[in-house]
C-alpha positions as CSV (number, residue, x, y, z in Angstrom):
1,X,3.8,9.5,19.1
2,X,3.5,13.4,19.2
3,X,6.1,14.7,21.8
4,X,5.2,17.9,23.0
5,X,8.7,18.0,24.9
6,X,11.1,16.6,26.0
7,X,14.9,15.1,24.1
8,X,14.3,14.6,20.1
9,X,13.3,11.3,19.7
10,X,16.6,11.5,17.2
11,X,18.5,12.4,20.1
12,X,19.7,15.6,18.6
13,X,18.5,18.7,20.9
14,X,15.0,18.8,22.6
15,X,12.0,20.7,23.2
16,X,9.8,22.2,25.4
17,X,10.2,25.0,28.4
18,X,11.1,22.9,31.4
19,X,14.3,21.6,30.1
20,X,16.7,20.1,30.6
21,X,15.3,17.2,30.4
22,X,17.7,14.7,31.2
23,X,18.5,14.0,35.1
24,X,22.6,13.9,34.8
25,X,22.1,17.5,33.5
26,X,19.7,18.4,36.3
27,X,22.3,18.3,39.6
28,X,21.6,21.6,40.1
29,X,18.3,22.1,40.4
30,X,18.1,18.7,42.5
31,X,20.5,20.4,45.1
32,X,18.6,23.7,45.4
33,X,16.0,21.5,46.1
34,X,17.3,19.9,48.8
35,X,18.8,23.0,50.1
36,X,15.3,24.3,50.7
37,X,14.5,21.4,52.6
38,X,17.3,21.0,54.6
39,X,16.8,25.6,55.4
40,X,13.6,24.5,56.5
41,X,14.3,21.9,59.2
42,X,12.4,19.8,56.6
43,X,15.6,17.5,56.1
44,X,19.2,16.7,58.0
45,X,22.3,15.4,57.6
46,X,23.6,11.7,59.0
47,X,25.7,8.9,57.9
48,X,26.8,11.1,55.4
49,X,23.2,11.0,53.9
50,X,20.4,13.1,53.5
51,X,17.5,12.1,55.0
52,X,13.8,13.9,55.1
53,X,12.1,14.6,57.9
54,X,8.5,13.1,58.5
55,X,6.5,15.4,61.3
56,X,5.0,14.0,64.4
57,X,5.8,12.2,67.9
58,X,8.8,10.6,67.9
59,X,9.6,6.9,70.0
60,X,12.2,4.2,69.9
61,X,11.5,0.4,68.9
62,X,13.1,-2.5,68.3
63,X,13.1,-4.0,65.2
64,X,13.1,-7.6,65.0
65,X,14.1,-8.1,61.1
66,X,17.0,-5.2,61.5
67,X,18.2,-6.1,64.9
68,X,18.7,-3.1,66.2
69,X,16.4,-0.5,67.4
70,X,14.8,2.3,65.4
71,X,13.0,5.8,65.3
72,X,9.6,5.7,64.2
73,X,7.0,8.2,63.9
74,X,3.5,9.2,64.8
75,X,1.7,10.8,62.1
76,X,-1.6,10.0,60.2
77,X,-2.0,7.9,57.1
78,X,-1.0,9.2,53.6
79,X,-4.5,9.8,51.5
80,X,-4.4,9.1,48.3
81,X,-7.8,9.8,46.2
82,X,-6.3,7.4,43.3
83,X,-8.5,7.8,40.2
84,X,-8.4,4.3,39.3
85,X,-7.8,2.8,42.8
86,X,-10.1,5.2,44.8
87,X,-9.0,6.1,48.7
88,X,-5.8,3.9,48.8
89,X,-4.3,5.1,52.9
90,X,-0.5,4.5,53.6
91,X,1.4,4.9,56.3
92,X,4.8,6.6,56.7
93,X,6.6,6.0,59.9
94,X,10.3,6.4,59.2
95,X,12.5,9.2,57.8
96,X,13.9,8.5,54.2
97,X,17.0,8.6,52.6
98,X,16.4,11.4,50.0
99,X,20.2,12.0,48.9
100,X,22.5,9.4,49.4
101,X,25.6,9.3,50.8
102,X,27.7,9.6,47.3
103,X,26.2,12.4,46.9
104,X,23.5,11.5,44.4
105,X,19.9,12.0,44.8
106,X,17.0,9.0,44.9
107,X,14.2,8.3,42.4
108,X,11.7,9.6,44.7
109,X,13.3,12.7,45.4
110,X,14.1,13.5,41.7
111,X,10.5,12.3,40.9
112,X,8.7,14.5,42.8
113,X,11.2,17.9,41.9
114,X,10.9,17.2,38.6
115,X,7.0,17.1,38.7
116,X,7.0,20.3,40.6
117,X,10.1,22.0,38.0
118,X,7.7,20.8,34.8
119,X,4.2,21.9,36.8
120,X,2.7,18.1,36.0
121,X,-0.5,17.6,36.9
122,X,-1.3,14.2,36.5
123,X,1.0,11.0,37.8
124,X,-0.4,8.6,35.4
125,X,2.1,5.4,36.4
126,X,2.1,1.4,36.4
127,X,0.4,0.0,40.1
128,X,3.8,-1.1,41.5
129,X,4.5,2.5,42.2
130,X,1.6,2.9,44.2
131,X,3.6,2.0,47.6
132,X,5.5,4.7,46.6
133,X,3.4,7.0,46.3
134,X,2.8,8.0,50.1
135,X,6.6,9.2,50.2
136,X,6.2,11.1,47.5
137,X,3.2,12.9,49.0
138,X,5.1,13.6,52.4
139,X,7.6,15.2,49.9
140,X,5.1,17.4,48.3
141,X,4.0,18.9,51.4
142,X,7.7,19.1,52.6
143,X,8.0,21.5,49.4
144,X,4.3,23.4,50.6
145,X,3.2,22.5,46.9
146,X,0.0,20.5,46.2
147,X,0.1,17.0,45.3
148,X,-0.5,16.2,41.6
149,X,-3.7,13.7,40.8
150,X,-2.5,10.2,40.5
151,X,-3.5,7.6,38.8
152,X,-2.2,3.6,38.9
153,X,-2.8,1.6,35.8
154,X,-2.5,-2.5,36.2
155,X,0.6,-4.2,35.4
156,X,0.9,-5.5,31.8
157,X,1.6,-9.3,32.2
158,X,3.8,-11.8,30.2
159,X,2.4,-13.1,27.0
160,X,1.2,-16.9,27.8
161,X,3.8,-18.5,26.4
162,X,6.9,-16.3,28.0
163,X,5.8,-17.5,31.4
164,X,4.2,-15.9,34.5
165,X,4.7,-12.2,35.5
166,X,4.8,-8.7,35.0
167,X,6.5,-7.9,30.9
168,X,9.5,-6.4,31.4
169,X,11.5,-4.0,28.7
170,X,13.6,-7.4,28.9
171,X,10.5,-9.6,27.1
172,X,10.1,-9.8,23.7
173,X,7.6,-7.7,22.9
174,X,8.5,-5.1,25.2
175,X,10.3,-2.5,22.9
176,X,8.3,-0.4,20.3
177,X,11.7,-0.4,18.3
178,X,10.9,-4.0,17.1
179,X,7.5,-3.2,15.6
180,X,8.7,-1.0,13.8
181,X,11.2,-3.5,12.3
182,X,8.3,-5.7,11.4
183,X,6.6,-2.6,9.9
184,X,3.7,-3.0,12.3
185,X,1.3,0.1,12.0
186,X,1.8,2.8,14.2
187,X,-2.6,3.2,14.6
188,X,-2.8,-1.2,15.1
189,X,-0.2,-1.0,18.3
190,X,-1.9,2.0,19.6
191,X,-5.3,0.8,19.3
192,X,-4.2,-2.7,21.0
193,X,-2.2,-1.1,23.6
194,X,-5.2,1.3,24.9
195,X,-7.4,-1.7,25.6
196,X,-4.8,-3.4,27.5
197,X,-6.6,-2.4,30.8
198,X,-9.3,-0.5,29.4
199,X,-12.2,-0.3,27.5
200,X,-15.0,1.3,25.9
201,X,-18.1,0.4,27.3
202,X,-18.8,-2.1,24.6
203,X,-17.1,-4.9,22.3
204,X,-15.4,-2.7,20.2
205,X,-12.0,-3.5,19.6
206,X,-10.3,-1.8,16.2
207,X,-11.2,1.8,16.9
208,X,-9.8,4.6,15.5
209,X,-7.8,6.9,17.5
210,X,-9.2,9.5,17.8
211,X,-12.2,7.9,19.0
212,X,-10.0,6.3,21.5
213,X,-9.0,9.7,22.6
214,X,-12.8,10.9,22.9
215,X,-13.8,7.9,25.0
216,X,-11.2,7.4,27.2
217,X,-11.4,8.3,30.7
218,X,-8.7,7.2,33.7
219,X,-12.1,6.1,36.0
220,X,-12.6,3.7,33.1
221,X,-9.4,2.1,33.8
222,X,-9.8,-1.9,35.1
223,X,-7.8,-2.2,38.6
224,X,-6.7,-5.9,37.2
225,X,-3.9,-7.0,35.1
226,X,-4.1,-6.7,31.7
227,X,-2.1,-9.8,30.2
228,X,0.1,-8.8,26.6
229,X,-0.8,-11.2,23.8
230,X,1.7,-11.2,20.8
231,X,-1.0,-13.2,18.7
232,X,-4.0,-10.2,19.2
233,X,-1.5,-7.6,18.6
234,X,-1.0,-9.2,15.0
235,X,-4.5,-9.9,14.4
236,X,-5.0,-6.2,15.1
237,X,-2.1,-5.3,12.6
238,X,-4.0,-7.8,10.0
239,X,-7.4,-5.7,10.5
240,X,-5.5,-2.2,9.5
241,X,-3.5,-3.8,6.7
242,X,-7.1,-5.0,5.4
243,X,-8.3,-1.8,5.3
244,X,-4.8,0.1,4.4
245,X,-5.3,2.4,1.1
246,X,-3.6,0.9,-1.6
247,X,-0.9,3.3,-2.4
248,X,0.2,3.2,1.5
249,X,0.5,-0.6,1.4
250,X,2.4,-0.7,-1.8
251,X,4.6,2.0,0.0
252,X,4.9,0.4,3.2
253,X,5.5,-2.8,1.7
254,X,8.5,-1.5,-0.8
255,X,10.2,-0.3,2.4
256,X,10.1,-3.3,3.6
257,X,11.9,-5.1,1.0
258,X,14.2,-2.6,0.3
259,X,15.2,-2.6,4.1
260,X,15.3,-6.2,4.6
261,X,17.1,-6.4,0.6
262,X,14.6,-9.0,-0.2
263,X,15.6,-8.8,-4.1
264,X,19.2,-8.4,-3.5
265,X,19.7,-12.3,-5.5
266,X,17.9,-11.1,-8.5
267,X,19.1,-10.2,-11.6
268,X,17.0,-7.3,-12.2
269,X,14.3,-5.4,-9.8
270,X,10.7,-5.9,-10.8
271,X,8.8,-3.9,-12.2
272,X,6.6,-1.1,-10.3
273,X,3.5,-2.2,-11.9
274,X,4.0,-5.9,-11.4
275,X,5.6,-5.8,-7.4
276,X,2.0,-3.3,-7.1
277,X,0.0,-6.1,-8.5
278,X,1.7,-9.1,-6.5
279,X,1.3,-7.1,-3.0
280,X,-2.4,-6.1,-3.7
281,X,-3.4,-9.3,-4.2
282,X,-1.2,-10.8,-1.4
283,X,-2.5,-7.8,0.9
284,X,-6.3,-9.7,1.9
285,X,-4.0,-12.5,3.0
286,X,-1.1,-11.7,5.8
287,X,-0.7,-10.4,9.1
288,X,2.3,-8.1,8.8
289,X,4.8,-7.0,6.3
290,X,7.2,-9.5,7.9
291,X,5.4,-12.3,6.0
292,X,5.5,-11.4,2.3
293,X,8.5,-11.9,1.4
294,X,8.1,-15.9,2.0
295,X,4.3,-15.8,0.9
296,X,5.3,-14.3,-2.6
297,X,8.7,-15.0,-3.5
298,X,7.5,-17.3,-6.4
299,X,6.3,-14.2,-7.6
300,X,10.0,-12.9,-8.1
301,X,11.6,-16.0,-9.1
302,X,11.4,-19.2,-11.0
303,X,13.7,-21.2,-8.9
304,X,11.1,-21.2,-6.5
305,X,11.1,-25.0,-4.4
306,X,7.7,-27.5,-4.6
307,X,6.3,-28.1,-0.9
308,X,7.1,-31.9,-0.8
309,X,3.9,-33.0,1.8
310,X,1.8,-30.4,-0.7
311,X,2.8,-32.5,-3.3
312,X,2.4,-35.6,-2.3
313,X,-0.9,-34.6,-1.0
314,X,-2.4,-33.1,-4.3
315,X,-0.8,-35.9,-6.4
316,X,-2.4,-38.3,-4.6
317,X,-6.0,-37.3,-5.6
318,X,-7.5,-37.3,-8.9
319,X,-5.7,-37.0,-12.0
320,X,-3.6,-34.5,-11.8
321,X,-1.8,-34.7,-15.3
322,X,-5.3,-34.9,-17.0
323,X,-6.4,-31.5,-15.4
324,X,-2.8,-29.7,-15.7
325,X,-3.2,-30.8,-19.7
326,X,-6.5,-29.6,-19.9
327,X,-5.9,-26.2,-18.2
328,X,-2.9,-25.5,-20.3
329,X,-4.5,-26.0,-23.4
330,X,-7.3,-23.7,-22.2
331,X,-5.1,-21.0,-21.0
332,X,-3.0,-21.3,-24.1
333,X,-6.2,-19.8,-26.0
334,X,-6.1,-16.6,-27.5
335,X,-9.7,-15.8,-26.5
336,X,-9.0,-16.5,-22.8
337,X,-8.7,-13.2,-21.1
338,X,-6.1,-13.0,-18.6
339,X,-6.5,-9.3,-17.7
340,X,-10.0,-10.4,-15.5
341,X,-9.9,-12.9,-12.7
342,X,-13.7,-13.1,-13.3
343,X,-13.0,-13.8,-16.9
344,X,-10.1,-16.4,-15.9
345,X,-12.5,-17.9,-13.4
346,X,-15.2,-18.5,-15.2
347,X,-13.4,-20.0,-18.3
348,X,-11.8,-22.8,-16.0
349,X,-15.5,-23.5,-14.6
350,X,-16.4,-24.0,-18.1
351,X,-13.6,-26.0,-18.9
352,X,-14.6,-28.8,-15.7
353,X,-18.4,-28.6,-16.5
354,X,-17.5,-30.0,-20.1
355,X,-15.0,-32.4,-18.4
356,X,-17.8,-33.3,-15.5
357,X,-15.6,-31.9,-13.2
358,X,-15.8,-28.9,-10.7
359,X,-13.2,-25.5,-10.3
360,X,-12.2,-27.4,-7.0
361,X,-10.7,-30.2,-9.3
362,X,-8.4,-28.3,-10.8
363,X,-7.3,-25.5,-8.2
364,X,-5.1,-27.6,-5.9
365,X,-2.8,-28.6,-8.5
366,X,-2.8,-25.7,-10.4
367,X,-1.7,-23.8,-7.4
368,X,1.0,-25.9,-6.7
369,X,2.1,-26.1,-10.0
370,X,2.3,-22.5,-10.4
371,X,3.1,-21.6,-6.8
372,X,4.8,-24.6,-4.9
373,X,2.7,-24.6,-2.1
374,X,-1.2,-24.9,-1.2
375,X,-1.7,-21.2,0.3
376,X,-1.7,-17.9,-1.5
377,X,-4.1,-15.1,-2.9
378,X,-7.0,-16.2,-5.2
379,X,-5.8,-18.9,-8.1
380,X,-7.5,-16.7,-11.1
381,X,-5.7,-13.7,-9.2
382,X,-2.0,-15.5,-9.1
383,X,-2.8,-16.5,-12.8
384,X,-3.7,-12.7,-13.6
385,X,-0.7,-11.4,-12.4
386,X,1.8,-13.9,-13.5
387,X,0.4,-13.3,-17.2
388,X,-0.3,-16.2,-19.9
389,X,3.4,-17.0,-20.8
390,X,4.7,-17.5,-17.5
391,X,1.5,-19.3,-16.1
392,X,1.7,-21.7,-19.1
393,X,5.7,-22.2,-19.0
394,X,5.1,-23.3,-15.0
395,X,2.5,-25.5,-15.9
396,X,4.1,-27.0,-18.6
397,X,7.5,-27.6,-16.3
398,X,5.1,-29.2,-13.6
399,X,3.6,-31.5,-15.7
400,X,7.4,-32.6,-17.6
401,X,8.1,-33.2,-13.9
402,X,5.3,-35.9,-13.3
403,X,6.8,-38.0,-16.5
């Protein structure tokens, strides 16, 4: 986010001309506030409270739900030319509580002075405000300033499987500070976030943001909810890590391990070269930063564990000694190059076409021999960037395993 004002987002100082900016250091422009009101006739004192004063005909009812009878007024309906609601009319019939009886002023009374204090010109605020909104009008003209243009976006709803109801900053989810913990990219989480209730015109989804920013209009703006979905958001992040440069990913990626001391068990770091080569080829494959360290730790290690329903699985097809004997003593050629997953690839076709067999045969258990598991980046690729020794010494170990 770029803040044009407002506290540091380090919490150290802030900026801008319309500080401060907190509201516990604001008391006294909140009380020259009300001190204009209360000169003008426009608020009074009772109960120890101050209360605003609505204009109009005053009468006396009883009010079933308060039992007791109250003062109501006669005035015409709040107008509110909403630019995503349209004409939205509420009435105001009661005086309000504006500073309370400790002594401390209300949201809606803070709300509005500070929007007047920092000369805001557009209230751009979730729908659940909107029945707020016609007190905060009556305010405006108390003060003899014009109303700012508002504008109510829908609600953002729970993700499906964290029940019914509007997200809260309670929900997971909720709090940008934990994607930034899974490293999600700053441009995915805009771009998702700006079509929760909005769209282009079109299908578009993954758009960059400035285009966003060219596009966007608050008429635009759906009136329903828009409903939060952790999945989309990650399929989002998978799109921008596709297309991330591969310096930045390397980056981004290192970061993550350092923070989250994936290699703190190792005996020594790896290798630049070789951690660039294992997340380049892991990168066509995740979602988010969160999963490599489990998608390549056999990458970093030897004691890496064999996926017991994998194996089972890919033992239980074929011959699966036959093939790990016959790739080994292919790979173990001089002549195979290991520095080209075409080259790699197309060897090991050669190899099954001689044995009658097809690339298929012989991936499955090379994989899991190699790898543990049934899932990773491209076998020739894995076998690339392992390097002949190690591929070989893995094989070797699976097949001493089988007996």
């Amino acid at each position: 986010m770029d803040w044009d004002e407002g506290p540091n987002p380090n919490g150290v100082g802030e900026r801008g001309s319309y500080g401060p900016y907190r509201q516990s250091q604001r008391n006294d422009i909140y009380h020259r506030y009300k001190q204009q009101l209360l000169a003008s006739g426009r608020a009074y004192e009772k109960d120890g409270a101050v209360w605003f004063k609505l204009l109009g005909e005053r009468y006396k009812v009883f009010d079933d739900h308060r039992k007791k009878e109250v003062e109501k007024v006669k005035s015409a309906p709040v107008v509110i030319d909403d630019q995503i609601r349209g004409r939205v009319e509420r009435q105001e019939d009661e005086d309000f509580v504006i500073f309370r009886s400790d002594g401390n002023p209300v949201f809606h009374f803070v709300n509005v002075v500070d929007d007047i204090e920092m000369k805001i010109s557009h209230v751009i605020r979730g729908e659940d405000h909107l029945s707020n909104t016609s007190k905060h009008v009556r305010l405006y003209e108390g003060f003899g300033v014009p109303a700012p243009v508002f504008a109510h976006i829908p609600l953002i709803l729970k993700s499906p499987e964290m029940g019914q109801g509007k997200m809260s900053k309670r929900d997971k989810g909720a709090l940008i500070e934990e994607y930034q913990q899974r490293h999600f990219l700053p441009e995915a989480l805009v771009n998702y976030l700006s079509l929760l209730g909005w769209n282009p015109g079109d299908d578009r989804e993954k758009m960059p943001i400035a285009e966003i920013i060219r596009l966007f209009d608050l008429p635009g703006v759906n009136q329903s909810n828009a409903r939060f979905d952790d999945r989309k958001l990650a399929n989002m992040n998978m799109q921008y890590l596709l297309e991330l440069p591969a310096d930045r990913f390397v980056e981004q990626a290192r970061a993550y391990f350092t923070k989250h001391t994936v290699f703190a068990g190792l005996p020594a770091q790896p290798e630049a070269a070789y951690f660039r080569d294992v997340m380049l080829i892991s990168q066509p494959k995740i979602k988010g930063f969160e999963e490599l360290p489990a998608y390549t730790r056999y990458f970093f290690t030897e004691d890496f564990a064999i996926d017991a329903k994998v194996r089972d699985k890919v033992l239980a097809k074929g011959d699966p000694k036959a093939r790990i004997r016959e790739l080994t003593a292919l790979l173990a050629k001089p002549e195979i190059d290991f520095s080209s997953d075409g080259a790699l690839e197309e060897a090991i076709k050669a190899e099954a076409v001689r044995n009658g067999l097809g690339f298929g045969d012989y991936q499955a258990v090379a994989r899991l021999a190699v790898s543990g598991t049934n899932v990773g980046p491209g076998l020739t690729s894995l076998f690339r960037v392992l390097g002949r020794e190690r591929t070989l010494k893995r094989l070797q170990a699976f097949l001493a395993s089988l007996g």
